[in-house]
C-alpha positions in Angstrom: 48.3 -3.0 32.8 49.9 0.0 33.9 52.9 -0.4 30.9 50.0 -0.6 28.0 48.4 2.6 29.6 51.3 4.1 29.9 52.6 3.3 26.1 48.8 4.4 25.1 49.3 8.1 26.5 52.6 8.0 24.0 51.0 6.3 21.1 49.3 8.5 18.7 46.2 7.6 16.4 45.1 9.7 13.3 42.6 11.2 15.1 45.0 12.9 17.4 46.9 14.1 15.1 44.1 15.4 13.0 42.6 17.3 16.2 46.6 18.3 17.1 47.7 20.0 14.1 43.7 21.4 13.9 44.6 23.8 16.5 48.4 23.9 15.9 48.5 26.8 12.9 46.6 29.2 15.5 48.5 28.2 18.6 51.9 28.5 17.3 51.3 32.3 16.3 49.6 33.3 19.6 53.2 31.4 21.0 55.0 34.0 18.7 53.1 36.8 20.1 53.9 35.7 23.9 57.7 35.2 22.9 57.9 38.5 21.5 56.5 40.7 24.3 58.7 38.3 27.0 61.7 38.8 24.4 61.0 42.4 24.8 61.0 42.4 28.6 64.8 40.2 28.7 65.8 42.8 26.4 64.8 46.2 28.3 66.3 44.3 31.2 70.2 42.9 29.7 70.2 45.8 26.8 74.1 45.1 26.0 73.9 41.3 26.2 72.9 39.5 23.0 71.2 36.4 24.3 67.7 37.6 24.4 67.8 38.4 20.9 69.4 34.9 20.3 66.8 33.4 22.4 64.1 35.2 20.5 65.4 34.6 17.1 65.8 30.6 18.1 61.8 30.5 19.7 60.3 32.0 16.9 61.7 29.8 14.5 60.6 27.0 15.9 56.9 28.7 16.7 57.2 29.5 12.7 58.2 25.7 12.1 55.8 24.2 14.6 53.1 26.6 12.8 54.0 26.1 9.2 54.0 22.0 10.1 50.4 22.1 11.1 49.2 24.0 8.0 51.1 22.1 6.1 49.7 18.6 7.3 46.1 20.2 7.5 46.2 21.5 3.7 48.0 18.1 2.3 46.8 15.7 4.7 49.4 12.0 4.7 48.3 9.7 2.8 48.5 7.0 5.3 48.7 6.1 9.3 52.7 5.7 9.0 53.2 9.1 7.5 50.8 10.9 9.7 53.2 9.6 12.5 56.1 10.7 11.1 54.0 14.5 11.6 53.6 13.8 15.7 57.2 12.4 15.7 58.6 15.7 14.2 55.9 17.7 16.8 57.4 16.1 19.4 60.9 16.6 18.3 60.2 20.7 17.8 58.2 20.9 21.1 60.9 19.3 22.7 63.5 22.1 21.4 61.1 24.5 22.3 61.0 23.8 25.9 64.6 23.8 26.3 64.8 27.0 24.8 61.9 28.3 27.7 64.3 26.7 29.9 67.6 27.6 29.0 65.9 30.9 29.0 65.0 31.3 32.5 68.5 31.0 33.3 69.3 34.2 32.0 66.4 35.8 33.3 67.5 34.6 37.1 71.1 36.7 36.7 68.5 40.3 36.9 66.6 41.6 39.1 63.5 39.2 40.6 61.2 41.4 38.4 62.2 40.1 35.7 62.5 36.5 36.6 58.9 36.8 38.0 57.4 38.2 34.5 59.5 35.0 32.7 57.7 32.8 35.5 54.4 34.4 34.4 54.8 33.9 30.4 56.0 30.6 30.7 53.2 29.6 33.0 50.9 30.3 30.6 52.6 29.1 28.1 52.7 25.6 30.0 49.0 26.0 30.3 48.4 27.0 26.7 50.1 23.9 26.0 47.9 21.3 27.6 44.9 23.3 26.2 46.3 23.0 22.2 48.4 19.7 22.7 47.2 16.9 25.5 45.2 15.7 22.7 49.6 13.9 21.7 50.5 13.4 25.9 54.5 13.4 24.3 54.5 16.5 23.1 52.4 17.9 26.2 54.5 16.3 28.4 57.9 17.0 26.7 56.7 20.6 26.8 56.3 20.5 30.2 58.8 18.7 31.6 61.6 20.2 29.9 60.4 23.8 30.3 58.9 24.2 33.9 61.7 22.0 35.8 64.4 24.2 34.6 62.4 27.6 35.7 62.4 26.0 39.2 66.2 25.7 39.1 66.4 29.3 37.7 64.3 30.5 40.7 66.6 27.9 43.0 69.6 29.7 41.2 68.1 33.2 42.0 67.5 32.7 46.0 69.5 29.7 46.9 67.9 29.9 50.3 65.1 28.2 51.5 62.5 30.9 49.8 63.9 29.5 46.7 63.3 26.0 47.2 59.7 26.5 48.2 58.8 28.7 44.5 61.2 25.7 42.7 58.4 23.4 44.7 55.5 25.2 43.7 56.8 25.1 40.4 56.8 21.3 40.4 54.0 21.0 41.9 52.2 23.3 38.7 53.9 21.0 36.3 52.2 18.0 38.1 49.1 19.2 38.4 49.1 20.4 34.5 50.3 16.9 33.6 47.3 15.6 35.6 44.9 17.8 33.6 46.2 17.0 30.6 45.7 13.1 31.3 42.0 13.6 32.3 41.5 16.0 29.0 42.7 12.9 26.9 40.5 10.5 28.7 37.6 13.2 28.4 38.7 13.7 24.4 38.7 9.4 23.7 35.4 8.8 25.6 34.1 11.5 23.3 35.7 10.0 20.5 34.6 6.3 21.7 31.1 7.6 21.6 31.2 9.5 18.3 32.1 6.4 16.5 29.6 4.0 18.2 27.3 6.6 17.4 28.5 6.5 14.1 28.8 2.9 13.8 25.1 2.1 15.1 23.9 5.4 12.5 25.2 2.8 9.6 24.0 0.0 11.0 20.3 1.9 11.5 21.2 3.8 8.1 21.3 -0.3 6.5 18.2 -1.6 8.4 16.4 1.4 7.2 17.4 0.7 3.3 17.0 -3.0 4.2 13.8 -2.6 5.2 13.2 0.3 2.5 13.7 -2.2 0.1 12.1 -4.8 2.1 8.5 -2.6 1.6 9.1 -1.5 -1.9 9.7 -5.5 -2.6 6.4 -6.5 -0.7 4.5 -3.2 -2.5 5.4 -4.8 -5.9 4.8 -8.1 -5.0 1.0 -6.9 -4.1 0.7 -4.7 -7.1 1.6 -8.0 -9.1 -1.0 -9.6 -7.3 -3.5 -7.6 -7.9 -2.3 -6.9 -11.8 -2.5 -10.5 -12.2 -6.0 -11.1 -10.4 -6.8 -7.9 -12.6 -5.9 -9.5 -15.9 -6.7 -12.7 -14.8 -10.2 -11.9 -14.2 -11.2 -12.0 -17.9 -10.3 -15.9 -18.4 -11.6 -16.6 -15.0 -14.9 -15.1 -14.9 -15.4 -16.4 -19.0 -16.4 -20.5 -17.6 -18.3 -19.2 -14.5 -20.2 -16.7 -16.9 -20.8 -19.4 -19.0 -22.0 -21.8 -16.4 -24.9 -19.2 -15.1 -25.7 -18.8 -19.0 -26.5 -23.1 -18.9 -28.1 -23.0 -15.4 -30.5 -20.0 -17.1 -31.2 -21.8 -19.8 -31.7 -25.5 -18.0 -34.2 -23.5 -16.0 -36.4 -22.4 -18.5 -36.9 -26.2 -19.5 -39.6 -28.4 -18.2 -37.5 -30.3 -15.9 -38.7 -33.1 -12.8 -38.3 -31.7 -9.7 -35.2 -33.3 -8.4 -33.6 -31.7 -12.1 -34.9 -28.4 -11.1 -33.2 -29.1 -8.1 -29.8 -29.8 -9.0 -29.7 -27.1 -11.8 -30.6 -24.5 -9.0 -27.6 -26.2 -7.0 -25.5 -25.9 -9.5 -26.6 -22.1 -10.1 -25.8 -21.3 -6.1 -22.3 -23.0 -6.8 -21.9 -20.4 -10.0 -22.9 -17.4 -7.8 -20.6 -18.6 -4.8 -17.5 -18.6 -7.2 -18.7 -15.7 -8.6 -18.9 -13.7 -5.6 -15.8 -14.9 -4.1 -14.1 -14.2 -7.2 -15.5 -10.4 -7.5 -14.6 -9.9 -3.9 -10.7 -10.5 -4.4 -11.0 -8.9 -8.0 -12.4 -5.6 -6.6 -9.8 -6.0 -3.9 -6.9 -5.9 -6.7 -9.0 -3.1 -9.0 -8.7 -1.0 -5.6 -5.1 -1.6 -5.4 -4.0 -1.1 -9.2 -6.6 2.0 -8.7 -8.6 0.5 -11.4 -12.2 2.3 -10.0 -12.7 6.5 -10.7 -15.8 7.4 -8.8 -18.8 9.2 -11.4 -20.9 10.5 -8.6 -24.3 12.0 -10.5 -27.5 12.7 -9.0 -29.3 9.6 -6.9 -32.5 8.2 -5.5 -31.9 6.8 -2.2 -35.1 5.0 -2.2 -34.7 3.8 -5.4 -31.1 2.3 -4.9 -32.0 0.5 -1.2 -35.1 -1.0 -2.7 -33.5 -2.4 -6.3 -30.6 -3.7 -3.5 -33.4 -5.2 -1.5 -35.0 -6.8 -4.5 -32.1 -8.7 -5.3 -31.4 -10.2 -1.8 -35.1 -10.9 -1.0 -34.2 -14.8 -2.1 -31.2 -15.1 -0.1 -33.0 -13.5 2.6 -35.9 -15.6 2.8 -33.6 -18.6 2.7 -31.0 -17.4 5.3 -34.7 -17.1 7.5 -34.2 -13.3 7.6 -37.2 -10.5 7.7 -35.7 -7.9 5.5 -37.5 -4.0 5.6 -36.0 -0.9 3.8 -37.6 2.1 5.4 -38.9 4.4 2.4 -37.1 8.0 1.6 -37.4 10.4 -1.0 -34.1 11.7 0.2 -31.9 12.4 -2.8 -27.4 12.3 -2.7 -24.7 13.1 -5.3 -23.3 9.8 -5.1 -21.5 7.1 -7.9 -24.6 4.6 -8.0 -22.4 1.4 -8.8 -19.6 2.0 -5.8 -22.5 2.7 -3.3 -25.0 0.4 -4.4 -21.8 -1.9 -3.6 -21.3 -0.9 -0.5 -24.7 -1.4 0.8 -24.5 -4.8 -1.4 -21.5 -5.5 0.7 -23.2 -4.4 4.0 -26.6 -6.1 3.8 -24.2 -9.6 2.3 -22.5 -9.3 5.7 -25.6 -9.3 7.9 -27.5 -11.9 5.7 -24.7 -14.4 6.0 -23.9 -13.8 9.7 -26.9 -12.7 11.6 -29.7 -15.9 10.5 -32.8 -15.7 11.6 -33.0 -12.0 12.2 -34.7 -9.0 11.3 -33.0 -6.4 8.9 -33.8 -3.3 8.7 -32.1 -0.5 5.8 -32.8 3.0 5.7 -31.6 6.4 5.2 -31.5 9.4 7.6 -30.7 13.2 7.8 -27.5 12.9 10.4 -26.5 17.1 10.6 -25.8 18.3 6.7 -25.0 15.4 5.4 -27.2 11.6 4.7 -26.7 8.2 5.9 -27.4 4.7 5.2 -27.5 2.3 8.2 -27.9 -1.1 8.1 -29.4 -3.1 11.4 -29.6 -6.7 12.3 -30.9 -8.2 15.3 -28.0 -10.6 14.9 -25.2 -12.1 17.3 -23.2 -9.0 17.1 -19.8 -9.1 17.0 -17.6 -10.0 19.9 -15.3 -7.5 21.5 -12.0 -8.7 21.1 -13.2 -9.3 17.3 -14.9 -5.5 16.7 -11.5 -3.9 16.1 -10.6 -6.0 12.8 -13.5 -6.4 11.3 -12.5 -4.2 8.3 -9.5 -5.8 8.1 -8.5 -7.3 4.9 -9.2 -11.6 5.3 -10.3 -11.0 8.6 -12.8 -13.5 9.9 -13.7 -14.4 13.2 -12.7 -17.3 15.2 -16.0 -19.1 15.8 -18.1 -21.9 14.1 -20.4 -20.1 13.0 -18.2 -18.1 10.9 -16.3 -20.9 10.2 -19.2 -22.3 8.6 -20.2 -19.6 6.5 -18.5 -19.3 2.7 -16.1 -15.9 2.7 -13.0 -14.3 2.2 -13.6 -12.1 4.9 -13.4 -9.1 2.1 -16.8 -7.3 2.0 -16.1 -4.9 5.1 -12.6 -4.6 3.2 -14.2 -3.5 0.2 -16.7 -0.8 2.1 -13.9 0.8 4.0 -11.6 0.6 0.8 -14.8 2.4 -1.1 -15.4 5.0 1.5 -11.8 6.1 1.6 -12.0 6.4 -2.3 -15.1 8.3 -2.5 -15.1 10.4 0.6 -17.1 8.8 3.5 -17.1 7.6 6.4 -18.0 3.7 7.5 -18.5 2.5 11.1 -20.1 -0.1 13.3 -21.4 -0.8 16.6 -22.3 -4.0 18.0 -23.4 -5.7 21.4 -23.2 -9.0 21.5 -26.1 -11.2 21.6 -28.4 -7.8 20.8 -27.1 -7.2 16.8 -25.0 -4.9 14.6 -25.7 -1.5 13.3 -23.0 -0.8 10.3 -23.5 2.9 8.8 -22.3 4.6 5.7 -22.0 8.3 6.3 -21.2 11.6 4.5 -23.3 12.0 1.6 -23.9 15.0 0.3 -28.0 15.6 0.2 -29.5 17.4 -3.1 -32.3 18.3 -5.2 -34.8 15.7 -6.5 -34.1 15.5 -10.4 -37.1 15.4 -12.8 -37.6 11.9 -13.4 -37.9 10.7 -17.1 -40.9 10.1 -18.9 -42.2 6.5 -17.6 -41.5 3.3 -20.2 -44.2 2.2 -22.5 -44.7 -1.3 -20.9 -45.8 -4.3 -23.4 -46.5 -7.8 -22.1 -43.1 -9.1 -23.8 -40.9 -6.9 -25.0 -37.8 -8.9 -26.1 -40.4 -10.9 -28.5 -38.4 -10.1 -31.9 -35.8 -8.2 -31.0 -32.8 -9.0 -33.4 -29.6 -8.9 -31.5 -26.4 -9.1 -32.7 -24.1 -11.7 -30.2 -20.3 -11.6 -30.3 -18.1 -13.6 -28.3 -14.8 -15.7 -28.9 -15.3 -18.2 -26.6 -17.5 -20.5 -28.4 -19.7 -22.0 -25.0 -20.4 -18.7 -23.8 -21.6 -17.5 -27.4 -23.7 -20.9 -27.5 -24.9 -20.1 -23.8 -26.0 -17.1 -24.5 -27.5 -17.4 -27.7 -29.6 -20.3 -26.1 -31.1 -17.6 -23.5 -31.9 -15.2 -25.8 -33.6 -17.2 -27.7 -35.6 -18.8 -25.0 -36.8 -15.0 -24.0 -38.1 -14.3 -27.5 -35.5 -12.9 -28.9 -33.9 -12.9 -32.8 -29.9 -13.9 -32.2 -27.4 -13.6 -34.9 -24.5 -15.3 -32.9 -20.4 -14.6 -34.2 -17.1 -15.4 -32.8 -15.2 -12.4 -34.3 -16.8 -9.1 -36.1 -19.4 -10.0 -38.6 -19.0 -8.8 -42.3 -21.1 -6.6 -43.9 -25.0 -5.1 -42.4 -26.7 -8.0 -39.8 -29.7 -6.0 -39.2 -30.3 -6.3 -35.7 -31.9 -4.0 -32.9 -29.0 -4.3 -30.4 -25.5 -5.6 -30.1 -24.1 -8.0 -27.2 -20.1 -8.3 -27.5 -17.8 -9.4 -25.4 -14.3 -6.9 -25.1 -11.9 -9.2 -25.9 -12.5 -10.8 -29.1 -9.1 -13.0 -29.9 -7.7 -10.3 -32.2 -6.5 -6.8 -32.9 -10.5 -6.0 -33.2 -11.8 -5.7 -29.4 -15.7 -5.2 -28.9 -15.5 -1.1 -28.9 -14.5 -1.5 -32.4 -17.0 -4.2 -33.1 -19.8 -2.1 -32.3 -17.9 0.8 -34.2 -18.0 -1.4 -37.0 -21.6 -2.8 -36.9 -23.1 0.7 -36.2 -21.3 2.1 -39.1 -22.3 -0.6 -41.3 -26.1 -0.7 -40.3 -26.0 3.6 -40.6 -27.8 4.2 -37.0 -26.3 3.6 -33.3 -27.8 0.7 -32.9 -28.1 0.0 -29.0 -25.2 -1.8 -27.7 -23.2 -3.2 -24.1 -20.4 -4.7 -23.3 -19.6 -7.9 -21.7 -16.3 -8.5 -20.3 -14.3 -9.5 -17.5 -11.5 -7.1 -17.8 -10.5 -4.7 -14.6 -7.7 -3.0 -15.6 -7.8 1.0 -15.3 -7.3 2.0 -18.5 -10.1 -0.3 -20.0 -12.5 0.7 -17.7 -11.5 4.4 -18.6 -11.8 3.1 -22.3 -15.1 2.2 -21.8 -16.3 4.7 -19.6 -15.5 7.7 -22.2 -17.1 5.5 -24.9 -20.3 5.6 -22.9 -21.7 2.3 -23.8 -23.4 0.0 -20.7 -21.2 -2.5 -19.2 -21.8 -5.6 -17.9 -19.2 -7.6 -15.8 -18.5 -11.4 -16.1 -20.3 -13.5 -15.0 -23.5 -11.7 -15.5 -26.7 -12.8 -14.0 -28.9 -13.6 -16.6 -31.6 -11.1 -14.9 -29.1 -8.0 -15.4 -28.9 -8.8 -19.1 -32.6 -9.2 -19.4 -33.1 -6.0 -17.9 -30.8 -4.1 -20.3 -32.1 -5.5 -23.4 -35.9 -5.0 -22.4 -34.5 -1.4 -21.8 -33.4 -1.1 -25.4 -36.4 -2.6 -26.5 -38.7 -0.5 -24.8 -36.5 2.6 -26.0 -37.1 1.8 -29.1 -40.7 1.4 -28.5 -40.7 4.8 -27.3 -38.6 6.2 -30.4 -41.1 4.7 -33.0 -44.1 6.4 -30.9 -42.6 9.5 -31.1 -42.1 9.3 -34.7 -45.6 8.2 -34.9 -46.5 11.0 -33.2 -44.6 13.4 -35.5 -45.9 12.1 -38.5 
């Protein structure tokens, strides 16, 4: 063991070399400097002898080589390990001639007076010193320095006083070189722990420098992967949606017939299969439109009364066969709000409580809470267990107990809500205690004025009775479907597949978006309205979500309806063009 050691202190890696000949340039001048001023001294002290001056002349060319070596290999570093070794051989070789020389030199300085001798002593002390600073980084150089240098002095002081004063100083002497050799060891150890630790630093920065584009890449894999998702569920939606629209179109129409009651029956099954898919569906397709950033809030002016009870109308069914008592308490409280994302919300809200709390009583309203409204929604439910109440607007979450288990879901709708706040500025929470019911609140509305409210509707006992609508759709059932229900409410259908040719004549258009061609429904209607010479009344029907189509359709400003429509939404827009038109024809009555 001690053999390897001892070849490592004489062994020199590139980094030695590099920190050696760092240094060296700088060194090897300040060693010109000392040389001079000692040369100087020997000089002033033996002025007709001639050896100082040879002495002087031989040290500072080797300073200049030494110096001119290390600039040299710091400008043109070697190419290679081997030839930077040939650089610490030479080194060696120079510093080896140098210490002679301060040797040799300390001969002549013994044959004056002690003065003298004592200044030599002094320079090539710190010279010896100046050495291990600037070279124990190469311990053969350092050492070769030393030991041929500081030996010799202690002869030349030996030589000077042969007695026993002499012998002590030439000890003392020996005893400096030691303890400099000593220092210089513990400087290298010092200088390759350092070094040991700089490259594990260095080697566990790369490896933390690869994990982090590992897992860099890792994310912007997975981020893809769910924006491909959620594009494909996004242009998915339009051929999933088209056989589930379809099927409530049948149900609709199945219903209006005079069917036995175990018919009735089963058609109404088959309706609450329809809706099922379709709300399962339209929870993982507003998911993915929230993901591709397919939904721009349009806040405008809104009555909050109006909104919870139209909401409480539609879930009075499922309510009353879920066992629940549902109550909105009346406001006249108006916000600036987008009516379709917070009518979802509270959609989303009151679905949670119907499904999870049976049996109870459910109670919506809206309340001043500082300068801002909120909508709470409160069931006398099971509440939510602890260990669940942190996840529940989590993404799939859904708890772990039968009664969940039992329940259709996606866990989504609390997904959605939080999702939706986030996009339109609010705020959603929930408290619970178990066994005693929930209390989920949307928050951060902004309050505003009442707005006028329009003139009210001239009401007639059936208004769709002759109205001539214009139907478009590609998919042949869903045309059929629909024309049936139209017909059945009294209505005039002229039913196409693509865009029609020439005038129809009709008092509203129904397309669908996507119409198996270059031609999409915005350019049907474009079409027909040109052709007829009025804008006739018109919505679209489609099962797109992607973001530029809804923009598409928002700037043209024509109703949309989204696959698979309940039959009651599209009953309600068309009596509203019908009873617009009522209106129109009264007024020109009126003018006439």
């Amino acid at each position: 063991m001690a053999p390897e050691r001892a070849r490592g202190y004489f062994r020199a890696e590139r980094w030695q070399l590099d920190y050696l000949f760092d240094l060296g340039f700088q060194a090897w001048l300040v060693h010109v400097g000392v040389v001079a001023a000692t040369a100087g001294v020997l000089v002033n002290a033996h002025p007709e002898d001639r050896w100082p001056l040879l002495w002087c002349a031989a040290m500072v060319l080797l300073s200049l080589s030494l110096s001119l070596l290390a600039r040299f290999y710091v400008r043109r570093p070697p190419a290679g390990d081997e030839a930077a070794r040939r650089f610490g051989v030479a080194h060696t070789s120079l510093t080896f001639l140098v210490g002679i020389a301060w040797g040799l030199g300390a001969f002549g300085a013994a044959t004056g007076e002690f003065e003298n001798l004592l200044i030599y002593s002094l320079a090539l002390g710190g010279t010896a010193l100046g050495a291990v600073s600037s070279q124990h980084v190469l311990p053969r150089s350092c050492f070769v320095s030393l030991w041929t240098s500081v030996p010799l002095l202690g002869l030349a002081h030996l030589f000077h006083e042969p007695a026993f004063l002499g012998a002590v100083v030439m000890g003392m002497v020996l005893l400096y070189a030691a303890i400099l050799s000593i220092l210089a060891v513990h400087m290298l150890r010092f200088m390759r722990a350092n070094v040991a630790l700089a490259r594990s630093l260095d080697a566990r920065l790369a490896e933390l420098t690869q994990m982090a584009a590992e897992l860099e890449q890792a994310r912007a894999e997975a981020v893809e992967a769910n924006l491909s998702k959620s594009r494909f569920l996004a242009h998915a939606s339009h051929d999933l949606r088209q056989p589930i629209h379809a099927i409530g179109l049948f149900a609709a129409c199945l219903r209006d017939l005079d069917l036995g009651a175990e018919a009735a029956k089963l058609v109404g099954s088959v309706d609450n299969a329809a809706r099922s898919v379709s709300r399962l569906l339209g929870s993982l397709l507003d998911i993915s439109r929230l993901d591709v950033g397919g939904i721009v809030p349009q806040p405008e002016p809104l009555a909050l009364g109006e909104l919870l009870q139209g909401i409480a109308r539609q879930n009075a069914d499922i309510a009353e066969a879920n066992g629940c008592t549902l109550r909105i308490v009346p406001t006249t409280l108006w916000v600036e709000a987008d009516p379709a994302l917070l009518s979802a919300m509270v959609q989303n809200l009151l679905s949670n409580a119907l499904k999870y709390a049976p049996q109870a009583r459910i109670l919506i309203g809206a309340r001043r809470a500082g300068g801002s409204v909120a909508i709470e929604v409160v069931d006398t439910g099971p509440g939510i267990a602890e260990k669940d109440f942190r996840r529940i607007f989590d993404e799939f979450f859904r708890a772990d107990r039968p009664a969940v288990r039992a329940t259709e879901g996606l866990g989504l709708g609390l997904a959605i809500v939080r999702r939706l706040a986030e996009l339109t500025g609010l705020d959603v929470a929930a408290a619970s205690v178990p066994g005693r019911g929930t209390r989920l609140r949307i928050s951060g509305l902004r309050p505003v004025a009442p707005v006028a409210e329009a003139v009210s509707r001239a009401r007639r006992q059936h208004p769709l009775t002759g109205l001539r609508v214009c139907l478009i759709d590609d998919d042949a059932e869903v045309l059929s479907a629909s024309a049936i229900l139209l017909r059945r409410w009294g209505c005039e259908v002229a039913a196409f597949r693509a865009l029609p040719a020439g005038t129809v004549g009709c008092d509203a258009i129904v397309s669908d978006f996507d119409l198996g061609g270059e031609t999409d429904g915005l350019d049907a209607i474009a079409a027909i309205r040109a052709a007829e010479g009025w804008d006739v009344p018109a919505a679209i029907v489609s099962g797109r979500s992607e973001p530029e189509t809804l923009a598409r359709l928002a700037r043209a400003g024509i109703p949309f309806l989204r696959k698979p429509v309940h039959p009651a939404e599209l009953r309600a827009l068309l009596t509203g063009f019908a009873l617009d038109a009522a209106l129109d024809i009264a007024g020109e009555a009126m003018r006439v």
